[in-house]
C-alpha positions, 0 to 999 in steps of 0.5 A, spaced: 342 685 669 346 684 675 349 677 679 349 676 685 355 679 687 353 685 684 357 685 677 354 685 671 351 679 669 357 676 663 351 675 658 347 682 659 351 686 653 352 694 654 352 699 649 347 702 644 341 698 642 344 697 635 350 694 637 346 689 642 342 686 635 350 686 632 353 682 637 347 677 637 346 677 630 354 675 630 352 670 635 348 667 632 350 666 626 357 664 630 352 659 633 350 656 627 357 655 623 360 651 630 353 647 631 350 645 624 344 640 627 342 646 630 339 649 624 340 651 617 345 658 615 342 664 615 344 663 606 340 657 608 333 660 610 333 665 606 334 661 600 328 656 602 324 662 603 326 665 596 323 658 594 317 658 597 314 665 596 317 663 588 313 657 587 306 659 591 306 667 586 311 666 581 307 672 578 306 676 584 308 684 582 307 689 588 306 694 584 300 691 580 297 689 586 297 696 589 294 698 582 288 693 583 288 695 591 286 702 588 282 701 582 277 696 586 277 704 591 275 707 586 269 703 582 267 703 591 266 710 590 263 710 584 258 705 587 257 709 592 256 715 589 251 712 584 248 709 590 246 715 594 243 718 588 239 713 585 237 712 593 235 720 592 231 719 586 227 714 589 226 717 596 223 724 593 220 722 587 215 717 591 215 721 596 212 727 591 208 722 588 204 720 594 203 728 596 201 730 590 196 724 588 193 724 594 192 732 595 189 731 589 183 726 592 182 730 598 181 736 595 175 734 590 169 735 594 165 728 594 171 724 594 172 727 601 164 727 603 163 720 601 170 716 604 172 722 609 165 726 611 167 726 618 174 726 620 176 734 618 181 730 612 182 739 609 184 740 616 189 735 616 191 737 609 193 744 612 195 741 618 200 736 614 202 741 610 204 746 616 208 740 619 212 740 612 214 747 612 215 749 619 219 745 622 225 745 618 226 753 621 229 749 628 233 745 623 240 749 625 239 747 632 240 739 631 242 737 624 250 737 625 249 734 632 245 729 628 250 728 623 256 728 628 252 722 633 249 718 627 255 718 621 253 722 614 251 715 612 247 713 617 244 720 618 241 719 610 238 712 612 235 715 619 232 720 613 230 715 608 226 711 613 222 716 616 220 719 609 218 711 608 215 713 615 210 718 612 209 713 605 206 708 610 201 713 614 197 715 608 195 707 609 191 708 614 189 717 613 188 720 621 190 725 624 195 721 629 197 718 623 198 724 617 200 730 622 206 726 625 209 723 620 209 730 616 212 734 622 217 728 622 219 729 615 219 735 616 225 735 622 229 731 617 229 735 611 235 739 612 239 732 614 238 729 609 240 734 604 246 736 608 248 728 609 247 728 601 251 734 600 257 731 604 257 724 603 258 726 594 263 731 596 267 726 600 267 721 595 270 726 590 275 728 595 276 719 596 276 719 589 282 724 588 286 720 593 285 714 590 286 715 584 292 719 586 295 715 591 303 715 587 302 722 589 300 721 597 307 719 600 309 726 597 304 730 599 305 728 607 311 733 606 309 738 602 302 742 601 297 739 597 294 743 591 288 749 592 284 747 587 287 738 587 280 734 586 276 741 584 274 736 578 272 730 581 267 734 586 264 738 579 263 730 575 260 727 581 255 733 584 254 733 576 252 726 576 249 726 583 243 732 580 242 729 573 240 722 577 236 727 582 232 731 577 229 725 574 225 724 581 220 729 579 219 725 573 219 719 577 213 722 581 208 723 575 208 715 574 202 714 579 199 721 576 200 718 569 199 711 570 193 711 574 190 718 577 188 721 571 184 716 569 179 718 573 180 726 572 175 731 568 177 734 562 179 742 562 172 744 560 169 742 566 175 743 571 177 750 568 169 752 566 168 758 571 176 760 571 176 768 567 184 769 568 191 766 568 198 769 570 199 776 572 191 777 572 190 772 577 190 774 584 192 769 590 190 761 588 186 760 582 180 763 583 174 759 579 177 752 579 172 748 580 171 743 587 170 736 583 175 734 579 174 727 580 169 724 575 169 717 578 172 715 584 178 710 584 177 704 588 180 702 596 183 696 593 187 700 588 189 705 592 192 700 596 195 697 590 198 704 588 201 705 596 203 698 597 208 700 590 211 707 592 211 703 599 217 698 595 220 704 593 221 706 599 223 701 602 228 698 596 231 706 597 233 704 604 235 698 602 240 701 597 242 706 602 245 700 607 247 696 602 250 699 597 252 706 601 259 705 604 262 711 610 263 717 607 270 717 613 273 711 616 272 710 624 277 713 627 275 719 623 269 720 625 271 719 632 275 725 632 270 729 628 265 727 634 270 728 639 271 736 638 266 737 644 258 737 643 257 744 645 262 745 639 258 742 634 253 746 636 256 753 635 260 752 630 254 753 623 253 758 627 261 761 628 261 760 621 255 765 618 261 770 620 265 768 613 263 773 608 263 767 602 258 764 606 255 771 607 255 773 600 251 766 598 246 767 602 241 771 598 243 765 593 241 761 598 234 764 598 233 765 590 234 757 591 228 756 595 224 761 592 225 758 585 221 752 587 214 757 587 214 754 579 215 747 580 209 744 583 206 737 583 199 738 586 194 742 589 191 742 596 184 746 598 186 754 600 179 758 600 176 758 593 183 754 589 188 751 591 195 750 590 202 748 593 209 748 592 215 743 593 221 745 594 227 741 592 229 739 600 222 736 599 218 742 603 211 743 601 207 751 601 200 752 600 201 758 593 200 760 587 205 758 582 207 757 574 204 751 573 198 752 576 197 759 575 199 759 567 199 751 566 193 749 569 191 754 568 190 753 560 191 746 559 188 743 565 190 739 571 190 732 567 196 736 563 200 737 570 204 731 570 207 731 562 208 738 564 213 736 570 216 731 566 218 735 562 222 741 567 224 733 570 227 731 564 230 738 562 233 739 569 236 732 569 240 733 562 242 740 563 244 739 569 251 736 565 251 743 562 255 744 570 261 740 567 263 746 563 266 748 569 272 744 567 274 749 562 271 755 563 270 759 570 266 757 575 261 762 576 259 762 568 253 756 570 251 760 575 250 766 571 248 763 565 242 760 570 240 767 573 240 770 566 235 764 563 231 765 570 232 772 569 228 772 562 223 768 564 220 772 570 221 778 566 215 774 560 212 771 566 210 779 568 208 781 562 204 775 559 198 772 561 195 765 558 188 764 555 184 759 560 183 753 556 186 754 550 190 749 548 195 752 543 198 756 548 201 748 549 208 749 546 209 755 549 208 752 555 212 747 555 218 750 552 217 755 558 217 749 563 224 746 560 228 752 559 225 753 568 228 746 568 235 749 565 236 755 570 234 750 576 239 744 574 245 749 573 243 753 580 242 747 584 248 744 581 253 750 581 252 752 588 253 745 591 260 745 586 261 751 589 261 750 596 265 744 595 271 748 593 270 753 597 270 748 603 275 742 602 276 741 609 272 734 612 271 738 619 267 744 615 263 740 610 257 738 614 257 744 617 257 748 610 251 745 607 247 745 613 247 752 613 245 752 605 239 747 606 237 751 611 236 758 608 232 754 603 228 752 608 227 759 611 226 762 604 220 756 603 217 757 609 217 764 608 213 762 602 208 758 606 206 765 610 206 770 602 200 765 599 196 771 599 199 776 595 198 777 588 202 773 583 205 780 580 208 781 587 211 774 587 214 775 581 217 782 582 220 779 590 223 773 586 226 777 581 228 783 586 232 776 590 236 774 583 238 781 583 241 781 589 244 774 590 247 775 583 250 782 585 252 779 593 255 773 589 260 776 583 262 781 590 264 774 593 268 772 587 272 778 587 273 778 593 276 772 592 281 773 587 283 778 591 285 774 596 281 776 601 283 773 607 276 769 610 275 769 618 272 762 619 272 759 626 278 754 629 276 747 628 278 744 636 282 738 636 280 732 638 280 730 645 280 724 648 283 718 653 282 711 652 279 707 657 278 700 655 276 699 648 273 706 647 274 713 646 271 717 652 271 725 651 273 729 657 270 736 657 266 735 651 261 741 653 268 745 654 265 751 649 272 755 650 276 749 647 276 753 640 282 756 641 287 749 643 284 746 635 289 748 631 295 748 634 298 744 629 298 750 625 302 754 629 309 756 625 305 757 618 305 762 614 298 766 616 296 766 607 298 760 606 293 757 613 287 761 610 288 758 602 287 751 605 281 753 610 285 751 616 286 758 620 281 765 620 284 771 619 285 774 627 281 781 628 284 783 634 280 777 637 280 770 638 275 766 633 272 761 634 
């Protein structure tokens, strides 16, 4: 600041800044002992401020309160965690329960003729089921753009609602009610499931930061561990498919409680049926048409609709209430910000890592296996038959359950027999927490080893229709199918989140898993014909190679074979205003610019943490 004459104004002080705040510190505290009615002393102040923050907190200690600040984080991930997993539960198991009851109905020849005779219902049953099984094929092109734009948890809630959609169509049972319902089910199947994945295996990587907070401060300045939240992801997928798998048993509850009194007994369904298992060719051939002794009223089948629908509803409710964000706003801004074309791209580009690659047959045994859990029938030729898969996809095919179950202990046994795979695949899903100690590959083969077994007795063995000894059998066949499915499932979700920790790639990983388990039902869906040997030996032909690929992965792995996964771009955005605009959010050729935070490290040291691909004379991404 100058003076009119050009001087330096004898108030404005020169020199660095800190010699600035000195001299005015000096001049205040000058100020204060030549001027007392001005204000107190500086020893003054600081003592009236020591006393009142004393008299207000005399117990007030800053490391307790930041333990308490934690500790309140991680029951929230807790709760979150419990949250999406009983909102799974809800959502799947009335979603298979209203498929398989109402399947059921339609597919008895005088319920359909005496409420349906005129509107085509086994048309629209074919055409429900197609809108199921094959609209998930397209599910690559959108699922990480939906999950981008919405957010993981909003992406779940946009699902769960339209499963909730679906429940509330069979009110009114249409064509332009049933059909769209079913192709929008369909077009949701993959996101839900991939949300799902990655919103628990976020909250595992939440947990370890919470719970490890001491730590973070250190962690800045050096490299996390490779393997540091490895177990929170294992106890927390664990939980996730022990609460899941109990869908299934929730889904036998209208059946149980309500459909199978109305069902004929064995004897009449079963009566021109000559053989079971491996015998039988295609659906099951003589099951007859009426298996529905009485008709059950309208006003009970609202009522029954009217419950799954709270379910429905109540499973919405918990995902908005109880279900917090799996990433913090500016997180999610960030991850959104990488351009849209590069959404796009990147499941695609990231096919090219060969620990994907080597799962995927992995990947399609998990689909296939499905072709023995089933919770219902509809009318094929001369049988009938359907199968679910766990993303919720449904195929018109024979299966164990129909085809060896059924088969023997007839159709009002099909619900106990599901109870039983439920309650087994829930219970042995804990078996997954083995990985703390041991490898991480044992549950996975333990898994195929017990499947493996089983094809093997199903090849060879076929049951006696309607012989009700064979009961025990069956239902030890039932849990033990249970035990390998819980260990598949649950590894291969553990699996990949220790494959990928890095929050950018997540969505984008169990994306690509969901799919190849849709490809695999949908695969399923055009094979309903073919003979249950042939089946058998495709399903026990899949394990082998996806065992093999998987144990060829693994090696690789411990020999620190370097991975070619493409650059994540870095964010880019301005400000104007309040919000965050993208510039050049369709710029494909940005990969290239997204890991320039990376530069100067050591290239083993980028791939062991997922940050940078091995360069093969190219530029990836």
């Amino acid at each position: 600041m100058l003076s009119p004459e050009g001087a330096p104004h004898p108030d404005t002080i020169q020199g660095p800044p800190e010699a600035a705040m000195e001299k005015d510190l000096d001049c205040c505290q000058d100020g204060a002992k030549t001027v007392p009615s001005a204000g107190l002393s500086t020893e003054g102040t600081e003592t009236q401020l020591d006393d009142f923050v004393g008299a207000h907190h005399p117990d007030y200690n800053e490391e307790e309160e930041e333990q308490k600040y934690f500790r309140r984080k991680r029951l929230g991930v807790i709760k979150n965690v419990v949250a999406a997993s009983l909102a799974g539960t809800l959502t799947y198991g009335v979603y298979l329960g209203l498929l398989q009851m109402q399947l059921i109905l339609h597919y008895d020849e005088t319920y359909r003729e005496v409420k349906y005779s005129n509107i085509g219902l086994e048309d629209i049953d074919r055409k429900v089921l197609m809108g199921i099984n094959v609209t998930p094929v397209a599910a690559l092109l959108y699922t990480p753009v939906l999950i981008r734009f919405f957010g993981t948890k909003w992406a779940m809630f946009l699902a769960v609602g339209i499963y909730a959609l679906f429940v509330s169509s069979n009110y009114w049972e249409r064509y332009y009610t049933l059909v769209p319902s079913a192709v929008a089910i369909g077009g949701v199947i993959v996101p839900l499931w991939a949300s799902m994945g990655t919103y628990i295996t976020r909250m595992a990587q939440k947990y370890y930061e919470y719970f490890n907070y001491k730590e973070e401060q250190e962690k800045e300045r050096q490299r996390v561990p490779r393997d540091a939240c490895n177990a929170y992801i294992i106890v927390f997928q664990t939980v996730f498919y022990s609460c899941f798998h109990l869908s299934f048993v929730c889904a036998q509850m209208p059946m149980v409680f309500f459909l199978n009194n109305y069902l004929y007994q064995l004897n009449h369904t079963l009566f021109a049926v000559k053989h079971c298992g491996t015998l039988s060719h295609g659906t099951l051939p003589g099951f007859n048409k009426t298996v529905l002794q009485s008709l059950p009223r309208s006003v009970n089948l609202i009522i029954v609709e009217s419950v799954l629908m709270a379910a429905a509803f109540l499973a919405m409710l918990v995902v908005l209430v109880l279900c917090g964000a799996a990433y913090r706003p500016m997180e999610e801004i960030d991850m959104r910000s990488i351009g849209w074309g590069n959404i796009f791209q990147l499941p695609f580009k990231h096919m090219r890592d060969y620990r994907l690659r080597h799962l995927f047959p992995l990947f399609i045994y998990s689909g296939f296996e499905v072709l023995f859990v089933c919770t219902g029938f509809s009318l094929v030729g001369s049988g009938m038959g359907w199968e679910v898969m766990e993303q919720g996809q449904v195929t018109m095919s024979p299966c164990l359950l129909q085809n060896y179950g059924v088969c023997a202990l007839g159709l009002e046994r099909l619900a106990y027999l599901l109870m039983a795979y439920g309650f087994s695949a829930s219970a042995c899903s804990s078996l997954a927490l083995c990985m703390l100690r041991l490898r991480r590959h044992i549950p996975l083969l333990a898994g195929a080893f017990i499947h493996a077994a089983l094809l093997v007795t199903l090849f060879c063995w076929a049951p006696e229709p309607r012989y009700l000894a064979q009961a025990p059998l069956l239902y030890s066949i039932a849990v033990l199918w249970g035990t390998g499915s819980a260990l598949n499932k649950t590894g291969i979700s553990i699996l990949l989140g220790m494959l990928y920790k890095k929050k950018e790639r997540q969505d984008f990983i169990f994306t690509i898993y969901h799919w190849w388990q849709a490809l695999a039902i949908f695969t399923v869906y055009l094979w309903s014909g073919l003979p249950m040997k042939a089946k058998l030996s495709i399903m026990l032909l899949t394990l082998v190679v996806a065992v093999g690929t998987y144990l060829w992965m693994e090696r690789k792995v411990a020999h620190n074979v370097e991975v070619r996964l493409p650059r994540i771009p870095r964010p880019r955005h301005k400000t104007r205003g309040y919000r965050y605009l993208e510039d050049n959010s369709d710029e494909t050729g940005s990969d290239g610019d997204g890991d320039k935070e990376d530069e100067g490290r050591h290239p083993t040291e980028a791939t062991s943490e997922d940050e940078l691909p091995k360069e093969d004379g190219e530029q990836l991404g």
